[in-house]
C-alpha positions in Angstrom: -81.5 -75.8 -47.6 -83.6 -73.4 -49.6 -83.4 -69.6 -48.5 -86.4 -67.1 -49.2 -85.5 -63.8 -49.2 -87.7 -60.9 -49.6 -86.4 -57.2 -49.1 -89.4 -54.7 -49.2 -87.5 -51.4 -49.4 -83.7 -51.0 -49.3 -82.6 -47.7 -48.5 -79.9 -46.2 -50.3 -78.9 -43.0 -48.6 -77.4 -40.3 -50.5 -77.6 -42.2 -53.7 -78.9 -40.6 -56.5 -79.9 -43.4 -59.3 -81.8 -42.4 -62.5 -85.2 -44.2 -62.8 -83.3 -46.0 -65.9 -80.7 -47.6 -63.8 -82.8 -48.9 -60.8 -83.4 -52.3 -62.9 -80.2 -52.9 -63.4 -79.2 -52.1 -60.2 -82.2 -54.4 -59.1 -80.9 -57.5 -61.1 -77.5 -57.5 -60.1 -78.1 -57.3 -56.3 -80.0 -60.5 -56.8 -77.5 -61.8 -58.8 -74.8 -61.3 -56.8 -76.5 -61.8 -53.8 -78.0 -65.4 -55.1 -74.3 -66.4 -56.0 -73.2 -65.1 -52.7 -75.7 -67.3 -50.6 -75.4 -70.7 -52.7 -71.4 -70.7 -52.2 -71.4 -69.6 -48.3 -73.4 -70.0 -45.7 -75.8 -68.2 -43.5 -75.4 -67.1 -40.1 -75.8 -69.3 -37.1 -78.6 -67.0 -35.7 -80.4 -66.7 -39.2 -80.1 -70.8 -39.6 -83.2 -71.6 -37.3 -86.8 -70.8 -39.4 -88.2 -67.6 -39.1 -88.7 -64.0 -40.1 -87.1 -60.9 -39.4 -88.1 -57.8 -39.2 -85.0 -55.9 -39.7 -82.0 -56.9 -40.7 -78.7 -54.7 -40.9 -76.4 -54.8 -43.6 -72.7 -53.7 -44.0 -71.5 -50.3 -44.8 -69.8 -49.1 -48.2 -68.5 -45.8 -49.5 -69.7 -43.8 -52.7 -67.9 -42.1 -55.2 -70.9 -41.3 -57.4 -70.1 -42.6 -60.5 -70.1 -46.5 -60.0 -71.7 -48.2 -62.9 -75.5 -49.8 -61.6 -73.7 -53.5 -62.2 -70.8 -52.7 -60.1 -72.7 -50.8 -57.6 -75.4 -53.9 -57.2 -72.7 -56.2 -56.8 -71.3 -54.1 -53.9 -74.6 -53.7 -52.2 -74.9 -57.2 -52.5 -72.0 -58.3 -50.9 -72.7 -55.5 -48.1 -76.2 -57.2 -47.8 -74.4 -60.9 -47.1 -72.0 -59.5 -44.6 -75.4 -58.9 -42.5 -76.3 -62.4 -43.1 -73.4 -64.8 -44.0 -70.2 -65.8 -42.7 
């Protein structure tokens, strides 16, 4: 099955990321979230074609001093709960 998945904005609220960290942050949300989808799976409802509008993701907490690797990889996985099983 090959999965396209295009996010136009994600919204980070109450993060504050320098403009430095936002590529590495960038990178290892689609690293993590690549590795994610290629060893689950996807949703029943999300298994048809199609586009979505909107999709929800999970929740996490801040402290405000997660490195951008570790902070992508937790966004990540809070993306895939929206999506995988």
């Amino acid at each position: 099955m090959n999965i396209s998945i295009h996010i136009e904005r994600l919204i980070l609220d109450g993060l504050s990321l320098a403009q430095r960290d936002r590529s590495r942050l960038q990178a290892a949300i689609e690293e993590e979230l690549a590795r994610l989808l290629a060893n689950g799976s996807l949703a029943v409802d999300l298994c048809t074609p199609g586009m979505l509008p909107r999709l929800t993701g999970g929740t996490l907490e801040l402290t405000g001093d997660e490195e951008p690797r570790l902070l992508g990889k937790r966004i990540a996985e809070a993306i895939y709960g929206g999506i995988g099983v």
